[in-house]
C-alpha positions in Angstrom: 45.5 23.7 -10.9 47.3 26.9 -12.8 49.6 24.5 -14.1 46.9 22.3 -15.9 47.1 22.8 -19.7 44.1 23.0 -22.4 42.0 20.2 -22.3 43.7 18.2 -19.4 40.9 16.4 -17.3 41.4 17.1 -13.3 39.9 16.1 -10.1 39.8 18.9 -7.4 41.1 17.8 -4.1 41.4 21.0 -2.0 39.6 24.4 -2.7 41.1 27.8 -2.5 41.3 29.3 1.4 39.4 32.7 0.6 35.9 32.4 2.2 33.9 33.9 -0.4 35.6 32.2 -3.3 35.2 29.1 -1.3 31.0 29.8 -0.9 30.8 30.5 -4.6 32.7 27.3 -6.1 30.2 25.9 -3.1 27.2 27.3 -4.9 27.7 26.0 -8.3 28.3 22.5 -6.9 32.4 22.4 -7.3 33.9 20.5 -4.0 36.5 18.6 -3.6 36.0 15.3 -5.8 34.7 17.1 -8.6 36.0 16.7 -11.9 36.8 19.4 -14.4 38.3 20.5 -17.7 40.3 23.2 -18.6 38.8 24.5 -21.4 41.1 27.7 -22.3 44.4 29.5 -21.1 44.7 32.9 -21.0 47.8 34.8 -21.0 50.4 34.1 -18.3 48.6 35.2 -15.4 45.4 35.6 -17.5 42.2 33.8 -16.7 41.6 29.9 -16.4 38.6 28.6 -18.2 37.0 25.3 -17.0 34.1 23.0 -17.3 32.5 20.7 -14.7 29.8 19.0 -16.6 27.5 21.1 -18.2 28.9 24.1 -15.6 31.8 26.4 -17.3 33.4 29.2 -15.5 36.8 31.2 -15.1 39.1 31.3 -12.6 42.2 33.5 -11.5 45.2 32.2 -12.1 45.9 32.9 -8.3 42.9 31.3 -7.4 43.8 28.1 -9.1 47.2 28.2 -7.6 45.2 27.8 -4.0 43.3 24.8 -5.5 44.9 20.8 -5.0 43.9 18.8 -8.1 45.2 15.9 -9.4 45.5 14.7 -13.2 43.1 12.6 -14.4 44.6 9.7 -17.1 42.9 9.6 -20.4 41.5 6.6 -21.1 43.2 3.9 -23.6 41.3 4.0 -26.9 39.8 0.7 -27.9 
């Protein structure tokens, strides 16, 4: 997931190993199937800033190094 760019849809596959970062993605509802947007980029090695629905929140880019994700196509417009 660090290597997502701004505004790429993804859907998470795998979670990060740490327990405690695992129990609080757990806690706002983010598993493995969920889909999210990355919102913002900080600086190399800055924070990652994502939405799942109506749910935004940051992650290191560390932490979303741990995570398995794969891209989600845009749809074809119309």
């Amino acid at each position: 997931m660090s290597a997502a760019r701004k505004g790429q849809r993804l859907r998470i596959l795998s979670l990060p190993s740490h327990p405690a970062l695992r129990q609080r993605l757990h806690s706002m509802g983010i598993e493995p199937g969920a889909e999210v947007e990355v919102l913002r980029r900080g600086f190399p090695g800055g924070l990652l800033h994502v939405a799942c629905g109506l749910l935004e929140f940051m992650l290191r880019e560390d932490q979303a190094a741990e995570m398995t994700v794969a891209l989600i196509q845009p749809r074809a417009a119309s």
